[in-house]
DODO-824816 format. One line per field, with one value per residue (C-alpha): x negated, y negated, z. Coordinates in nm, 2 decimals. Layout:
N
u: c(X;...)
v: c(Y;...)
w: c(Z;...)
END
This chain:
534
u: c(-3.48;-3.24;-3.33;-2.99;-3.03;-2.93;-2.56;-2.48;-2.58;-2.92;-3.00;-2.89;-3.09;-3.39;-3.33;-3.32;-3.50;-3.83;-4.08;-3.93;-4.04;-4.34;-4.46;-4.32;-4.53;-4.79;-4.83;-4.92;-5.31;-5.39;-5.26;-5.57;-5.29;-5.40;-5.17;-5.03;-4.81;-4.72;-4.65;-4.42;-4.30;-4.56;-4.85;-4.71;-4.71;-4.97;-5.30;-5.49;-5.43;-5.10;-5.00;-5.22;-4.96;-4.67;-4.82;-4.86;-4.50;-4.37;-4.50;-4.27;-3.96;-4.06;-4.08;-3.72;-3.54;-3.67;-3.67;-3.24;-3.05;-2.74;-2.53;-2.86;-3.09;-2.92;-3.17;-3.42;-3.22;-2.97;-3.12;-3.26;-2.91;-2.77;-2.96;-2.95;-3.20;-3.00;-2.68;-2.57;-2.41;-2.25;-2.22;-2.18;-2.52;-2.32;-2.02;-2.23;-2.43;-2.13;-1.99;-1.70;-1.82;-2.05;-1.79;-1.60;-1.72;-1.48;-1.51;-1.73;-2.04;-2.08;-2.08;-2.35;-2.55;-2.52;-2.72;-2.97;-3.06;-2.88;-2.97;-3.30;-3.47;-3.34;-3.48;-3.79;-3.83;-3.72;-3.98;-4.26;-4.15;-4.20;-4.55;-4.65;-4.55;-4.66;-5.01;-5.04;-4.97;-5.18;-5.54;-5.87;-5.81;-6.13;-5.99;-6.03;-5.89;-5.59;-5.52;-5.52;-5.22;-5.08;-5.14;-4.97;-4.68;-4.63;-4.65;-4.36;-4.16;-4.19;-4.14;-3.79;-3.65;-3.75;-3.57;-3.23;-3.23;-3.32;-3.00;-2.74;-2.84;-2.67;-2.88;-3.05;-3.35;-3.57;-3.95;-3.76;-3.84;-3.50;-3.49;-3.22;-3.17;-3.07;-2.96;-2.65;-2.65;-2.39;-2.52;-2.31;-2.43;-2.68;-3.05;-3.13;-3.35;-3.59;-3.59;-3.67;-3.93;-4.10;-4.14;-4.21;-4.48;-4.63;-4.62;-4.79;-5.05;-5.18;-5.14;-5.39;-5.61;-5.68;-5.63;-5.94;-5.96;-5.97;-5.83;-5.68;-5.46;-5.10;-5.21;-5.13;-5.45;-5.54;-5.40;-5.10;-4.99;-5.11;-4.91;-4.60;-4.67;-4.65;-4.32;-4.19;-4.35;-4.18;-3.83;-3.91;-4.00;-4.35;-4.55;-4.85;-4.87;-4.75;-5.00;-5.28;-5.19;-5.19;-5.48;-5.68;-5.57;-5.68;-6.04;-6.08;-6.01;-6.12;-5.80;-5.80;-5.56;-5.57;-5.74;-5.39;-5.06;-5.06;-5.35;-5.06;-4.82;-5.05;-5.24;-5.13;-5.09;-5.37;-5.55;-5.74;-5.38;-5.22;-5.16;-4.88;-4.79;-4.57;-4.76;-4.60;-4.81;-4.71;-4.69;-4.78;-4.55;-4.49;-4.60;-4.27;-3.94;-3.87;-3.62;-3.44;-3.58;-3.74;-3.43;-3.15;-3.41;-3.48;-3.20;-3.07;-3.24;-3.34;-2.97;-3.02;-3.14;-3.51;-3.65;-3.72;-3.76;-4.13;-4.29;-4.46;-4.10;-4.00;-3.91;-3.57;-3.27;-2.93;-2.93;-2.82;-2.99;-3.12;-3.28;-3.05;-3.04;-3.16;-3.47;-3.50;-3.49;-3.74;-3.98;-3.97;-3.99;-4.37;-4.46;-4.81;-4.65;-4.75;-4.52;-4.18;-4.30;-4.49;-4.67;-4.32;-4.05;-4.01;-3.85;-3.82;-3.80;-3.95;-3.88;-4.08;-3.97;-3.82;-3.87;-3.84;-4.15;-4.30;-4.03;-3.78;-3.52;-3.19;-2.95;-2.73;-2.70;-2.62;-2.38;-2.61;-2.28;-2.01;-1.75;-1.91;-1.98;-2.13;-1.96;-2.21;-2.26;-2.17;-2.42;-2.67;-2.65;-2.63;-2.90;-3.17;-3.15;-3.48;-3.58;-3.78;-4.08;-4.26;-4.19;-4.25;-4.57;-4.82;-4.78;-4.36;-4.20;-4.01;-3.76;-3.63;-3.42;-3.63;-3.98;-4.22;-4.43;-4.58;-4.42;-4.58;-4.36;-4.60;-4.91;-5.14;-4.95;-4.66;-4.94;-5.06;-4.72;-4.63;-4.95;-4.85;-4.44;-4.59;-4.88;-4.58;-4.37;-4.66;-4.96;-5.25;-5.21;-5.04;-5.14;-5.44;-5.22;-4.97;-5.14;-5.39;-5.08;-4.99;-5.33;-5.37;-5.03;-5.19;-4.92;-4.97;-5.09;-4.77;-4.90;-4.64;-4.46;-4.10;-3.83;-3.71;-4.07;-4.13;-3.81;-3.90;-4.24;-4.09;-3.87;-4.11;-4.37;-4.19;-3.85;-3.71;-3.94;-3.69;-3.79;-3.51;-3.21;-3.37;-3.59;-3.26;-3.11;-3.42;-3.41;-3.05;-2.67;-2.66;-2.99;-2.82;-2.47;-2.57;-2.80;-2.58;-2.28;-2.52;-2.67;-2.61;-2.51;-2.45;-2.11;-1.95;-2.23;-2.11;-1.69;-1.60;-1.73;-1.53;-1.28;-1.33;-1.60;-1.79;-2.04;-2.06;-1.65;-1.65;-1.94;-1.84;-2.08;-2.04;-2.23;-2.50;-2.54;-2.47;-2.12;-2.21;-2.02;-1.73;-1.88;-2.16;-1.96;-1.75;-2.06;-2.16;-2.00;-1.66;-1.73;-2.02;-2.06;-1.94;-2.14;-1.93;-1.60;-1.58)
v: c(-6.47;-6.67;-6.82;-7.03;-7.35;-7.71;-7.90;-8.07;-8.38;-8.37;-8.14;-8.42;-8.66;-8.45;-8.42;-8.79;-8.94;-8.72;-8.93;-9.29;-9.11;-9.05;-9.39;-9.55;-9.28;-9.40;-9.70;-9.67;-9.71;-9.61;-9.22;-9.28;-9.21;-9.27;-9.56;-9.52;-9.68;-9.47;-9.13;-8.82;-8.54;-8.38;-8.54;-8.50;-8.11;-8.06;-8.26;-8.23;-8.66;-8.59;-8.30;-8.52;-8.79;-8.60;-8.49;-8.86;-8.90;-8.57;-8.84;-9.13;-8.91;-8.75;-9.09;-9.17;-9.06;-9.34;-9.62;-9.48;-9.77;-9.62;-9.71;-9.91;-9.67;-9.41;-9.09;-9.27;-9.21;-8.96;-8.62;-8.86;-8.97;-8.63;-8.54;-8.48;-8.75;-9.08;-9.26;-9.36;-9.70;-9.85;-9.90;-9.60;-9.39;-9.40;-9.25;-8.97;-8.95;-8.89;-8.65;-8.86;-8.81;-8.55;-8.30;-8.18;-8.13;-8.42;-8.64;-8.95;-8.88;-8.55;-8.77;-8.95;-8.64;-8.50;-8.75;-8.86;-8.51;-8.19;-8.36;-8.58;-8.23;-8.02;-8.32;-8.28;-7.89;-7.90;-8.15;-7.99;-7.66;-7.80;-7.90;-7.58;-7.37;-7.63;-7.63;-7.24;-7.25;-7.54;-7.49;-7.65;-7.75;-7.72;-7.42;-7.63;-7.92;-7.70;-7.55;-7.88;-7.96;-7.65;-7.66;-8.01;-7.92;-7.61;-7.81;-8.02;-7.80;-7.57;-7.89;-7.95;-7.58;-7.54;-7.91;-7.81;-7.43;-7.64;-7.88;-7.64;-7.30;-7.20;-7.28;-7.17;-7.19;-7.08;-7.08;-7.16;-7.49;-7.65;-7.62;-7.73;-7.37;-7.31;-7.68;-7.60;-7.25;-7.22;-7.06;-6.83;-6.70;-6.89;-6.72;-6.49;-6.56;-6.27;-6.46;-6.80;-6.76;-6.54;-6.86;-7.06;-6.84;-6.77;-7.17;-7.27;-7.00;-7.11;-7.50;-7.35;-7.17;-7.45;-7.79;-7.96;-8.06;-8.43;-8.65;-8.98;-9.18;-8.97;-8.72;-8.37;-8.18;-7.82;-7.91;-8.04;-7.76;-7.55;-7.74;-7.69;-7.27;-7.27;-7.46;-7.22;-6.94;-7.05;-7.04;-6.67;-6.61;-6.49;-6.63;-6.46;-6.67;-6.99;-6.92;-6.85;-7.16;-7.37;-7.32;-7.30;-7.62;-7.79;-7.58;-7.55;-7.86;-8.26;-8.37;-8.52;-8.67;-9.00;-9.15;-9.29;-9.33;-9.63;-9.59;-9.35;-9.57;-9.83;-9.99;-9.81;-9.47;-9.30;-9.15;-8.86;-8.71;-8.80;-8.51;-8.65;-9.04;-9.14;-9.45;-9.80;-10.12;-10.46;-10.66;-10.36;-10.21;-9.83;-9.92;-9.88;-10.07;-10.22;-10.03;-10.08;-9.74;-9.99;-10.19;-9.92;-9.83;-10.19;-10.36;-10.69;-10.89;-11.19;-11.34;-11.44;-11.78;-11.77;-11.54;-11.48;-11.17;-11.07;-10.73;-10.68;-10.65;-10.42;-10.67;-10.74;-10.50;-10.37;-10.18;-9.82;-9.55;-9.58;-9.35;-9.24;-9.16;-8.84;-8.89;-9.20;-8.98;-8.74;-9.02;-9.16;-8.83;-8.93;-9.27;-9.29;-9.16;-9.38;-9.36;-9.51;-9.89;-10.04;-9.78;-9.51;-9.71;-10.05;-10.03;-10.48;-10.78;-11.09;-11.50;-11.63;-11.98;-12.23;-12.26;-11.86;-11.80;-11.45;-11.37;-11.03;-11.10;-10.96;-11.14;-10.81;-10.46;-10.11;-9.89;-9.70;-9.70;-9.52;-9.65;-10.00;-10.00;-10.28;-10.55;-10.67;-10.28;-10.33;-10.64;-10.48;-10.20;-10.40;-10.67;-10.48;-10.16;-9.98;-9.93;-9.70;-9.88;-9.62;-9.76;-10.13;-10.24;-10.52;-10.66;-10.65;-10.98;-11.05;-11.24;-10.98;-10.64;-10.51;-10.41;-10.21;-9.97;-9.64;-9.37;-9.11;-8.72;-8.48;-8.52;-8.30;-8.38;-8.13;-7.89;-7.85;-7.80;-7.58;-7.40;-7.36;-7.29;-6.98;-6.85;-6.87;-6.65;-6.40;-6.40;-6.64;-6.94;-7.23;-7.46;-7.63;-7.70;-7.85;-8.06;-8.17;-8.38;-8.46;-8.58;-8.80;-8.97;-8.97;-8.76;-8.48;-8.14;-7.86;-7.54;-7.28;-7.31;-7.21;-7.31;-7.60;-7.71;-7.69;-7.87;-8.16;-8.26;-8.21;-8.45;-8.70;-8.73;-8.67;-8.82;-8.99;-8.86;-8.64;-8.31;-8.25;-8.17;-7.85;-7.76;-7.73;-7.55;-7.31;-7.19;-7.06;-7.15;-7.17;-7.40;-7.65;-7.64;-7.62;-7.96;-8.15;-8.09;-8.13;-8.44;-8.63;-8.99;-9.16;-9.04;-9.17;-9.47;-9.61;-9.54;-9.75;-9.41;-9.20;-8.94;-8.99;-9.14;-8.90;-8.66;-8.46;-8.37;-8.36;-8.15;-7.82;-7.51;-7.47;-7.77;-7.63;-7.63;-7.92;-7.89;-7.85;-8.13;-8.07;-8.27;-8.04;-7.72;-7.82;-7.74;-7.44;-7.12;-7.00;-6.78;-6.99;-6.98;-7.28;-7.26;-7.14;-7.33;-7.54)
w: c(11.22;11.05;10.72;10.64;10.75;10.88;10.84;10.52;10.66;10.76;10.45;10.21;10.43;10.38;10.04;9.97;10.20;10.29;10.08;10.26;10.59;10.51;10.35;10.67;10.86;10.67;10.83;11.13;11.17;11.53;11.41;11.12;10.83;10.50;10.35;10.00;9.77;9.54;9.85;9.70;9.79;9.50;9.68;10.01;9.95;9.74;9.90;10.19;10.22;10.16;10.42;10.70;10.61;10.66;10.98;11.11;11.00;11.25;11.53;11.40;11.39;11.72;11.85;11.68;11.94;12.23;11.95;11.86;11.95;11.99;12.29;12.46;12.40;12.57;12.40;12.66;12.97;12.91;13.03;13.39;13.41;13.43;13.75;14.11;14.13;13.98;14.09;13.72;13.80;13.49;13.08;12.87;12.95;13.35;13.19;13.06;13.42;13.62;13.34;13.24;12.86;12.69;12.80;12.54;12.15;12.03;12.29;12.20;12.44;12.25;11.91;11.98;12.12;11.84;11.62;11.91;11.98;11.80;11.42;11.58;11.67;11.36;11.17;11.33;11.31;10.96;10.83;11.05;10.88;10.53;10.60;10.78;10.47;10.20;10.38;10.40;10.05;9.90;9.78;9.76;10.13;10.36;10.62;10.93;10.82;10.72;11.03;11.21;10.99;11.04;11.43;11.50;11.26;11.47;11.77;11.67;11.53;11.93;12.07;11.88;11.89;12.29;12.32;12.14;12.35;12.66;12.58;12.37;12.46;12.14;11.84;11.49;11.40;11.06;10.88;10.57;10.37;10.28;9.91;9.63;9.61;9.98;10.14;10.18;10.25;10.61;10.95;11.08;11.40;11.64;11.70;11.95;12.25;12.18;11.80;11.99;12.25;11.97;11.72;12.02;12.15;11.84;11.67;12.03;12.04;11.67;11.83;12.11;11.87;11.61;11.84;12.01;12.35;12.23;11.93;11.88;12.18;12.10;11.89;12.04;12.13;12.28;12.65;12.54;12.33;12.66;12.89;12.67;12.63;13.00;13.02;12.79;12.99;13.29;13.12;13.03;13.37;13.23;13.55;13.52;13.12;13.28;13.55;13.27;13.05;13.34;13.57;13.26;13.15;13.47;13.51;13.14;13.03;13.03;13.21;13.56;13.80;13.81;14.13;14.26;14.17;14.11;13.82;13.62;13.47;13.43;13.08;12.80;13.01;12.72;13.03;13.16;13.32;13.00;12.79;12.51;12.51;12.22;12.13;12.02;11.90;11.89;11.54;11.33;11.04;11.19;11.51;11.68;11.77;12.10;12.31;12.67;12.82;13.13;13.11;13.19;13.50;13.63;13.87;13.83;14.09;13.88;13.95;14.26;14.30;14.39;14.16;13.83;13.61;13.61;13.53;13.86;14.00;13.68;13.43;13.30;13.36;13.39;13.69;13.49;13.59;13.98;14.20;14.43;14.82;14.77;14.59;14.80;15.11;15.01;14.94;15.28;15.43;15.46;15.55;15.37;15.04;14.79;14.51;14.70;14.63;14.37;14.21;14.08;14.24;14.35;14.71;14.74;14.60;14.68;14.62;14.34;14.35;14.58;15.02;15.02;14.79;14.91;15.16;15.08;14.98;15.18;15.10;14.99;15.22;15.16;15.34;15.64;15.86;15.70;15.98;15.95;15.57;15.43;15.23;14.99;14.89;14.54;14.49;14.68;14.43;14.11;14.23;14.48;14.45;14.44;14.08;13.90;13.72;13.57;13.23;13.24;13.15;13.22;12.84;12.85;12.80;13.15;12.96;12.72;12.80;12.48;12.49;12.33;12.53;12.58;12.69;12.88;12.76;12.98;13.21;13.42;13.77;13.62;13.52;13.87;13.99;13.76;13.85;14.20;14.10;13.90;14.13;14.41;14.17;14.11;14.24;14.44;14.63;14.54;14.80;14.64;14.31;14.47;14.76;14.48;14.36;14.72;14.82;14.54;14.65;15.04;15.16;15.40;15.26;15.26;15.46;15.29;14.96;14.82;14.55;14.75;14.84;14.45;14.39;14.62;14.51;14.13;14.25;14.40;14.16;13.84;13.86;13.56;13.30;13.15;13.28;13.63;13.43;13.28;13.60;13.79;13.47;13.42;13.79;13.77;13.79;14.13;14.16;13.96;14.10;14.46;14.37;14.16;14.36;14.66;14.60;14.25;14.26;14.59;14.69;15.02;15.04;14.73;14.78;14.43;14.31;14.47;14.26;13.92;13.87;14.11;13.96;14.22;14.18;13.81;13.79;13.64;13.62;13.23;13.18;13.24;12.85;12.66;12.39;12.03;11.86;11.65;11.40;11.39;11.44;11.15;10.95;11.08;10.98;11.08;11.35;11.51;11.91;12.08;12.44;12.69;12.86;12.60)
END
């Protein structure tokens, strides 16, 4: 396992900055931190009050990455963008969508990659590491209360390295505290995947071991660490373990679907399905900043005359990131779905104001007649489109493109259908895992399963939340060419795309992995992998 570490960058950060982190991590109350003035890296490493603070503070800088302003929040909606699922429409996050950027290691897309994820998730697994050895060091620390710390730090530190080898493909990883001695010591080769899914396995099975089934709304528990070791299972093609950690999450544990879909994305989403929601808090210090995540989702229907921006209707947006035919398709393949209006999506808008109060609103159409097509199809697209509305939230100010809310990262619904993915790929039947999820959204029970099947539902009930772009990727090159090429944006229904800004022509099968940036390359050693075609 490698034990160099980090780019000069992020190791002087760390250096410099580690006890400011955790005194802002201190902060927040509804993580039960215990605040301090006078917080250092001495007390941080050295008490049991201290290594629970620099726990709570492995939740803020996980939660970085959604609050990152850069380029309107784009570390919110980049890896939905870059799907088979979204027709990215405009502003910088749709030049990364349609792979116009983020395709080269010196263009600018790759740039700010770089600091959203490649340094956000080294940051993360460093700092977790630091705590994980300083607490299986320390003394006069009660043995269960050490192993918590121990098993959330390991959680975060899985959760980073299986993020960047999800993304890059290509990366490092280490067990090694950065020290004065070894900060800025150069990598020269990346890990290997036996080296990877070894720490993953092993950090994730001591989660499991020493989590509860329960703790505080966002803090990682026993099901969530479970869920995660079977998402990692699934990309080492270990059914039979993804299978295990699954089902026995479901039978095993206190987690249930919600009744309907429309009960999942609503309140503060701290649930019986929920299983990790990165929590944010209005007026408190450390209680998180307000982003655009809903925004870049939402489509601009409050200018038209007639109606205002309110959150039933998703709130305040830019029409971004939009569900596209596809995923609209396979939604409507069963009329008594429930998650194509109102509960995952918003389908129409409606008058709130003036002699049209309550009526739709039609005003703009969409190409359905490729020899006839439409000539409001632009408008129709930027102003009523459907949207995706899993993010906005009853408390969101309408009148604001920022807003602070809850996110929800994983949930039982893509337990079950990894359940039924796995038991397809080994043994058993998936049926009842994956018509559970059906059911609940009163569509008709499947009678066989396959890939596509699997695919499908995936799409359906989790679009969005940030987990297509490595489904496609984990179930082979020719999975994710065949879909993107297939079916990403909108293609001949929305022609002012056509050429270059189509992502279905620029698609190329080398990005499958993400480009190391330059920036970041610089600072690796000399003969450090690039990922391939680039």
């Amino acid at each position: 396992m490698k034990t160099k570490f980090f780019n000069l960058e992020i190791k002087i950060s760390i250096l410099l900055s580690i006890a400011l982190f955790f005194f802002l991590a201190s902060c927040q109350d509804f993580l039960e931190e215990q605040p301090s003035t006078l917080i250092d890296s001495d007390y941080i490493y050295t008490t049991e009050e201290g290594l629970k603070s620099g726990v709570v503070s492995l939740y803020k800088i996980n939660r970085d990455r959604y609050n990152n302003g850069t380029e309107d929040f784009m570390g919110t909606v980049l890896m939905s963008s870059r799907s088979d699922l979204a027709f990215s429409r405009t502003g910088y996050t749709g030049l990364m969508g349609r792979y116009e950027r983020g395709v080269s290691p010196v263009d600018q897309g790759a740039n700010f990659v770089s600091g959203i994820f490649w340094k956000h998730y080294y940051n993360l697994a460093n700092k977790a590491t630091a705590i994980i050895n300083a607490a299986e060091e320390v003394e006069g620390v009660n043995e269960n209360a050490k192993n918590q710390i121990i098993a959330e730090a390991k959680f975060f530190r899985a959760e980073a390295y299986f993020y960047l080898y999800r993304m890059f493909n290509n990366i490092y990883i280490s067990t090694e505290t950065v020290t004065v001695e070894n900060a800025f010591d150069v990598v020269n080769d990346r890990s290997s995947k036996e080296e990877i899914f070894t720490l993953l396995n092993n950090d994730l099975s001591f989660s499991i071991d020493h989590l509860g089934w329960t703790d505080a709304a966002g803090r990682v528990t026993k099901g969530t660490a479970k869920h995660l070791k079977a998402k990692v299972a699934m990309w080492e093609g270990n059914w039979e373990e993804a299978k295990y950690q699954a089902v026995s999450l479901i039978e095993e544990g206190p987690h249930s679907l919600m009744p309907t879909t429309a009960d999942v994305f609503s309140g503060d989403r701290n649930h019986a399905e929920a299983l990790f929601v990165i929590q944010s808090k209005d007026d408190l210090l450390g209680g998180g900043e307000n982003t655009m995540m809903n925004a870049n989702y939402v489509t601009q229907y409050f200018h038209i005359a007639g109606i205002e921006a309110n959150v039933e209707q998703g709130g305040r947006g830019f029409s971004r990131v939009l569900p596209n035919l596809y995923l609209l398709n396979l939604l409507a393949e069963d009329p008594n779905d429930t998650r194509d209006d109102n509960t995952y999506f918003r389908l129409k808008y409606y008058y709130t104001s003036g002699p049209n109060v309550g009526q739709e609103i039609t005003i703009y159409q969409p190409i359905t007649d490729l020899d006839n097509p439409s000539k409001t199809y632009q408008k129709y697209y930027q102003n009523l489109h459907p949207s995706c509305i899993k993010f906005a939230q009853e408390d969101d100010n309408p009148d604001s493109y920022l807003n602070r809310s809850n996110i929800m990262v994983y949930r039982l619904a893509e337990t079950y259908l990894i359940a039924a993915e796995a038991i397809m790929r080994s043994s058993g039947d998936p049926l009842p895992y994956i018509n559970a999820v059906r059911t609940r959204a009163k569509a008709a029970p499947l009678t066989s399963v396959d890939e596509q099947a699997i695919l499908d539902e995936r799409a359906r009930e989790l679009a969005f939340e940030g987990q297509r772009w490595f489904t496609l990727k984990r179930m082979g090159q020719s999975v994710i060419d065949r879909q993107i090429t297939s079916y990403a944006g909108d293609g001949e229904y929305f022609p002012v795309n056509l050429g270059e800004k189509d992502p279905r022509e620029n698609w190329r099968p080398h990005y499958i992995n993400f480009p190391i940036a330059q920036i970041d390359l610089d600072l690796l050693g000399p003969n450090y992998p690039q990922n391939t075609g680039y």
